[in-house]
Backbone as a chain_set.jsonl record, in Angstrom:
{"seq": "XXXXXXXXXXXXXXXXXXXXXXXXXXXXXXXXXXXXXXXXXXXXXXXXXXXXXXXXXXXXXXXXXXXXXXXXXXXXXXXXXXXXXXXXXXXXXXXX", "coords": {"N": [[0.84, -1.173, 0.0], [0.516, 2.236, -0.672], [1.351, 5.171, 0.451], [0.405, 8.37, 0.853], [2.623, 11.797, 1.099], [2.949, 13.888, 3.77], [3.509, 16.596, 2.156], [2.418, 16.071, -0.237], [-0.423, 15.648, 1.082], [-1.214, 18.36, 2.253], [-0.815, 19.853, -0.061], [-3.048, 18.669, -1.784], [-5.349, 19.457, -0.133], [-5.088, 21.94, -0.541], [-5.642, 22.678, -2.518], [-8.377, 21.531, -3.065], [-11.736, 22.218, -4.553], [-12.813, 25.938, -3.936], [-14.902, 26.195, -1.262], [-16.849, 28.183, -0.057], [-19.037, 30.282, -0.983], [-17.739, 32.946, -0.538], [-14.632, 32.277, -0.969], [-14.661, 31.622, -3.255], [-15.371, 33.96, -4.709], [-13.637, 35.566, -4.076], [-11.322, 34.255, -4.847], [-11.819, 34.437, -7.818], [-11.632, 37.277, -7.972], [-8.808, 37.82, -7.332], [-7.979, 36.23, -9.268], [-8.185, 37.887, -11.558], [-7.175, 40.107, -10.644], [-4.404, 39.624, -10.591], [-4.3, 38.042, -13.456], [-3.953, 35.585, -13.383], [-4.967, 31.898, -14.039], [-5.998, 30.319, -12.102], [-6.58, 30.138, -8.449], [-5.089, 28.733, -4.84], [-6.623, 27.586, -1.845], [-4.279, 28.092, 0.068], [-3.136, 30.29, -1.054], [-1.306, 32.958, -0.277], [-1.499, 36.65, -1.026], [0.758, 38.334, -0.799], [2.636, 37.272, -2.096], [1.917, 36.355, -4.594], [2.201, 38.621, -5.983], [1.07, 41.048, -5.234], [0.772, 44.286, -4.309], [1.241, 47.265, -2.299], [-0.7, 49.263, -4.135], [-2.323, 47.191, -5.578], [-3.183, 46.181, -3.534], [-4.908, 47.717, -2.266], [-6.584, 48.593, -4.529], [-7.862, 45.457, -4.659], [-9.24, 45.925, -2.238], [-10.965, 47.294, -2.451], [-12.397, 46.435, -4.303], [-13.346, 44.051, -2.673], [-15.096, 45.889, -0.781], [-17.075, 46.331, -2.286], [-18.331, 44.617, -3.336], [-18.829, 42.776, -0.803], [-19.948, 44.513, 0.717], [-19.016, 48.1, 2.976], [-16.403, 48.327, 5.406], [-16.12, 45.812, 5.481], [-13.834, 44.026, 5.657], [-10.761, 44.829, 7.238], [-8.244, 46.667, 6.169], [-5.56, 45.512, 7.411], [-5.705, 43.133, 8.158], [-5.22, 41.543, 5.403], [-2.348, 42.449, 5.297], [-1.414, 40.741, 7.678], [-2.928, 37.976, 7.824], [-2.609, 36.893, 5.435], [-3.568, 34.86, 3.019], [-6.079, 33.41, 0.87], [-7.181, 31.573, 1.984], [-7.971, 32.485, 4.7], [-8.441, 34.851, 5.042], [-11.34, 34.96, 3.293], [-12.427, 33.651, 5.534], [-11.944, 35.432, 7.309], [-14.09, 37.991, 6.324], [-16.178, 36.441, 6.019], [-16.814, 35.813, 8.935], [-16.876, 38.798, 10.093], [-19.075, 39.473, 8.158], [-21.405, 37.805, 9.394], [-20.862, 38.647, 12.443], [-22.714, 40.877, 11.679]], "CA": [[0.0, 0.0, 0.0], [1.481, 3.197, -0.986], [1.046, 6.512, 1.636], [0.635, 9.72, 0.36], [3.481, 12.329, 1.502], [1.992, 14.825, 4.175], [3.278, 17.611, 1.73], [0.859, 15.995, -1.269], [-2.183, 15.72, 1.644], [-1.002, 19.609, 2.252], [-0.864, 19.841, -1.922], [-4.577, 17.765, -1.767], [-6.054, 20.113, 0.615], [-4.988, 23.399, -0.689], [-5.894, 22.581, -4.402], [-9.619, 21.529, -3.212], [-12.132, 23.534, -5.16], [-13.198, 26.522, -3.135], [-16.027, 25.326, -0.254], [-17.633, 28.819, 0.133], [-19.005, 31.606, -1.802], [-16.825, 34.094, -0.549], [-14.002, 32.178, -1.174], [-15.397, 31.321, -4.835], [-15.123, 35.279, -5.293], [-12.128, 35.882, -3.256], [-10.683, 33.63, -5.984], [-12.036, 35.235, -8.928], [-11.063, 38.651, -7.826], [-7.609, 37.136, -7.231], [-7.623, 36.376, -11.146], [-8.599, 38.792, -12.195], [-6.271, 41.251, -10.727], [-3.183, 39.258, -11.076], [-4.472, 37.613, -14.451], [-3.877, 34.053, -13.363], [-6.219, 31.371, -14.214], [-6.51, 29.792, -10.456], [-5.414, 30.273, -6.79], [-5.55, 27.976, -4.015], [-6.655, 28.316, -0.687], [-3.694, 28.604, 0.85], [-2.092, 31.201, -2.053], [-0.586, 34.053, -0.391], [-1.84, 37.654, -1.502], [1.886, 39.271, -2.015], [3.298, 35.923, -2.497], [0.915, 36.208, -5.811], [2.716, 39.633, -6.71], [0.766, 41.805, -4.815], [1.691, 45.18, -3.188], [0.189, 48.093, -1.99], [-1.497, 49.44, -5.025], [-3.24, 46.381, -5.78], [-4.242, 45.947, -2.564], [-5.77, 49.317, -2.109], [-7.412, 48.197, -5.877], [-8.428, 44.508, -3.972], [-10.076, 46.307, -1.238], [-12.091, 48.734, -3.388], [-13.702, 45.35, -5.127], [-13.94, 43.746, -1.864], [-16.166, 46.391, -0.183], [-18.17, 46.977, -3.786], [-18.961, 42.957, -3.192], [-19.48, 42.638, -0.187], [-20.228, 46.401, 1.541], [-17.706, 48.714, 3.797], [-15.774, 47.313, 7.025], [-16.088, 44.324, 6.205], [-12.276, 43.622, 6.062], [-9.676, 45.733, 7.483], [-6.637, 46.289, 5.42], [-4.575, 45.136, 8.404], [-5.77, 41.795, 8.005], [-4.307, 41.603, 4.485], [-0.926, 42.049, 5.816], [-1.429, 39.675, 8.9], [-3.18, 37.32, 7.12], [-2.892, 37.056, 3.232], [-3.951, 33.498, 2.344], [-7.131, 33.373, 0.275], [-8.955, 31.059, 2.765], [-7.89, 33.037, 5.808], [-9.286, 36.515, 4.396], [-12.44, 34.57, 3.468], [-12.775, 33.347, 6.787], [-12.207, 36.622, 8.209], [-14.659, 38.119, 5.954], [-17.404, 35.755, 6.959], [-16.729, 36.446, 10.39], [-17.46, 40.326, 9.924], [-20.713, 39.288, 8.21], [-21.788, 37.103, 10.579], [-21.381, 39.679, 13.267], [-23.484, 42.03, 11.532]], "C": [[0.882, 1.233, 0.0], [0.716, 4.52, 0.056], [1.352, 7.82, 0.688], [1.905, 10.77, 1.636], [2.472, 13.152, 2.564], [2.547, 16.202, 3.403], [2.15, 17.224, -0.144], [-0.277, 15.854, -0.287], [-1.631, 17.022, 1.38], [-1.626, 20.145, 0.35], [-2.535, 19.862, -2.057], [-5.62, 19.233, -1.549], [-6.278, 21.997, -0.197], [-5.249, 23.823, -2.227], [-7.426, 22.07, -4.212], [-10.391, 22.996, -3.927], [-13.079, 24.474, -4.224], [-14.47, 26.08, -2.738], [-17.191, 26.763, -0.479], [-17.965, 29.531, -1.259], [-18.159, 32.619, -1.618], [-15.414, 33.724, -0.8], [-13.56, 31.881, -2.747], [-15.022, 33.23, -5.764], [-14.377, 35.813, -5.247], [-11.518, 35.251, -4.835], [-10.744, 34.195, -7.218], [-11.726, 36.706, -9.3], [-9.396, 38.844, -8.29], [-7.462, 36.807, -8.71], [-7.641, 36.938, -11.65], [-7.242, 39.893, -12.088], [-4.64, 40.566, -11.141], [-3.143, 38.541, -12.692], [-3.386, 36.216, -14.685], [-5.243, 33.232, -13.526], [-6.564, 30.42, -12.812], [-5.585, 30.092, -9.261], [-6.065, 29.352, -5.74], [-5.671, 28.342, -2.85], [-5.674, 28.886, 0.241], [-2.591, 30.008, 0.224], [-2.026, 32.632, -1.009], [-0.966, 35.633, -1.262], [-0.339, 38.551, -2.432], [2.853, 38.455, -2.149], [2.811, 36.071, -4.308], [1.968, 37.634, -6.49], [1.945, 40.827, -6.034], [1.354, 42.939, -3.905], [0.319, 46.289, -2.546], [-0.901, 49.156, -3.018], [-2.567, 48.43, -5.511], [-3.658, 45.746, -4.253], [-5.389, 46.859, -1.911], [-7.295, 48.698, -3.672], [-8.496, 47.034, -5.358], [-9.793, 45.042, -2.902], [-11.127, 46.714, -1.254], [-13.0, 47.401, -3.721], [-14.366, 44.66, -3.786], [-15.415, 44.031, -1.096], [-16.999, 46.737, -1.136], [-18.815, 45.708, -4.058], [-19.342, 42.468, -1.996], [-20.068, 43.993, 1.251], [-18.831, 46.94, 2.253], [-17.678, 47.985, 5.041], [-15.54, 46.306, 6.95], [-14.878, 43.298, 5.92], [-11.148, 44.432, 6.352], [-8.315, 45.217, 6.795], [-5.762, 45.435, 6.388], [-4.404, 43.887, 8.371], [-5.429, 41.073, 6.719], [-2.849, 40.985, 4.577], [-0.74, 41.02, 7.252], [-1.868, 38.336, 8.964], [-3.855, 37.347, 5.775], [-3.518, 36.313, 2.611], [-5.414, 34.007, 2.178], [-8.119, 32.793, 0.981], [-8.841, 31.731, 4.315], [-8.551, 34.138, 5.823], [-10.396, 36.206, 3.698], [-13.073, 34.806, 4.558], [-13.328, 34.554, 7.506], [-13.728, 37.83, 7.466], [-16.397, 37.994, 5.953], [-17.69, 35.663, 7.948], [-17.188, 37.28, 10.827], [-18.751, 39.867, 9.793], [-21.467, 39.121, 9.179], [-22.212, 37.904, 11.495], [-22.33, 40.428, 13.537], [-24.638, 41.949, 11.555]], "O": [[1.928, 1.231, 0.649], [-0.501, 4.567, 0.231], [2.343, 8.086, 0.008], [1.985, 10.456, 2.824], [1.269, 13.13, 2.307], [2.072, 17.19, 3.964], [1.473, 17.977, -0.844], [-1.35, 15.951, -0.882], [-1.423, 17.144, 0.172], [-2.665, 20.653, -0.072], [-3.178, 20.864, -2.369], [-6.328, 19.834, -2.357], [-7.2, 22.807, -0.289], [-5.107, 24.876, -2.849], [-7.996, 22.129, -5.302], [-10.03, 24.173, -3.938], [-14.069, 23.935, -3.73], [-15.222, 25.604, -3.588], [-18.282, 26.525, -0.996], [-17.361, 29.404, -2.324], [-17.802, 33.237, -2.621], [-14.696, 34.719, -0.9], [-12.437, 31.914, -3.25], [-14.621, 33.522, -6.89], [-14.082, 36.636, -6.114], [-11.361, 35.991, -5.806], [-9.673, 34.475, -7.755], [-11.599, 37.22, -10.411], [-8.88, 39.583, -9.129], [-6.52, 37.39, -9.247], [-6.983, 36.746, -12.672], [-6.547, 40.349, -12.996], [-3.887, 41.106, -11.95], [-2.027, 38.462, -13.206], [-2.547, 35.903, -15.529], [-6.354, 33.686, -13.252], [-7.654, 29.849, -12.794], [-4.367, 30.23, -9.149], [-7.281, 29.172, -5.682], [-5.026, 29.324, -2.483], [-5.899, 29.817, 1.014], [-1.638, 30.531, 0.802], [-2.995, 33.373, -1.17], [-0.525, 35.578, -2.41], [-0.177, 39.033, -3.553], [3.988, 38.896, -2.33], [3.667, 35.793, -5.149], [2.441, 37.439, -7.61], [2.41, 41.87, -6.492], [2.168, 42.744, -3.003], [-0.899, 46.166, -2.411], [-1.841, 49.74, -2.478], [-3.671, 48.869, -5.832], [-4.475, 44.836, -4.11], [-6.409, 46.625, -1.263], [-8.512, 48.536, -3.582], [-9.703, 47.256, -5.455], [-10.95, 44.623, -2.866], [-12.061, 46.641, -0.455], [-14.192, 47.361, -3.417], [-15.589, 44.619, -3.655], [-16.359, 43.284, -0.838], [-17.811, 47.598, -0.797], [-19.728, 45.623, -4.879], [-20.262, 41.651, -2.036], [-20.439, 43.953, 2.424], [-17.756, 46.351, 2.134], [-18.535, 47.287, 5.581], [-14.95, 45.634, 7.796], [-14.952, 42.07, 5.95], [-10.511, 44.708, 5.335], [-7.657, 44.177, 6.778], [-5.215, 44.495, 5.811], [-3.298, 43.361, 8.5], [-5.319, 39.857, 6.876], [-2.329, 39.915, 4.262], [0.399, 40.724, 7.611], [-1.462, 37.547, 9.818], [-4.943, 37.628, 5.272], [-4.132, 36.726, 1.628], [-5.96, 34.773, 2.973], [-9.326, 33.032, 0.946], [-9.732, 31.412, 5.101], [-9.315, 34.347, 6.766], [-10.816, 37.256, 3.212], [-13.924, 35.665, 4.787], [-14.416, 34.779, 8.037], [-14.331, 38.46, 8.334], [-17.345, 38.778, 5.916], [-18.871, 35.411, 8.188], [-17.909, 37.151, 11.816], [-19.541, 39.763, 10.731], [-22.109, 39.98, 9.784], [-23.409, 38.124, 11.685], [-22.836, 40.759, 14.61], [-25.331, 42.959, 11.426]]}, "num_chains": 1, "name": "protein.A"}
C-alpha cells in the first residue's frame, strides 16, 4: 500500500475547489487582478505579486462585493492566504 506524503495531503487540501461563496469570489477577484487562471486556498496575496497598489485596488472590489468594514486592510498584511481573508470576511458578516 502506498502513503501519500503529508506535503501531497497539504498539496490535496490546498488545491480543493473553493467550499464557500466568498471564497469562490475571493478567488475570482484574485484572477482577475493578477491575471492568473486559479489560486488555491492557501495562495498568499503578495506571495501572488501583490503590493500596496493592488491591494488598495483589492479592497475597493472587496467592499463593492461585499459592503464597507467588512475587512480591514490590516488583516491583508497579517493574514494574506485566500482562505484566511475569506474566513475573516465571513466572520465580519456574521457579526453584523
Amino acid at each position: 500500500m502506498e502513503y501519500e506524503s503529508v506535503e501531497q495531503i497539504k498539496e490535496n487540501y490546498a488545491s480543493l475547489d473553493r467550499q464557500t461563496p466568498t471564497e469562490k469570489r475571493l478567488a475570482n477577484m484574485w484572477c482577475e487582478i493578477f491575471g492568473i487562471s486559479d489560486v488555491k486556498l492557501d495562495s498568499d496575496f503578495f506571495n501572488l505579486g501583490g503590493n500596496s497598489l493592488t491591494a488598495i485596488k483589492w479592497l475597493t472590489c472587496v467592499e463593492d462585493a461585499f459592503g464597507e468594514e467588512v475587512l480591514s486592510p490590516d488583516t491583508l498584511f497579517s493574514a494574506g492566504q485566500l482562505g484566511q481573508l475569506a474566513a475573516a470576511i465571513d466572520a465580519t458578516i456574521k457579526e453584523k
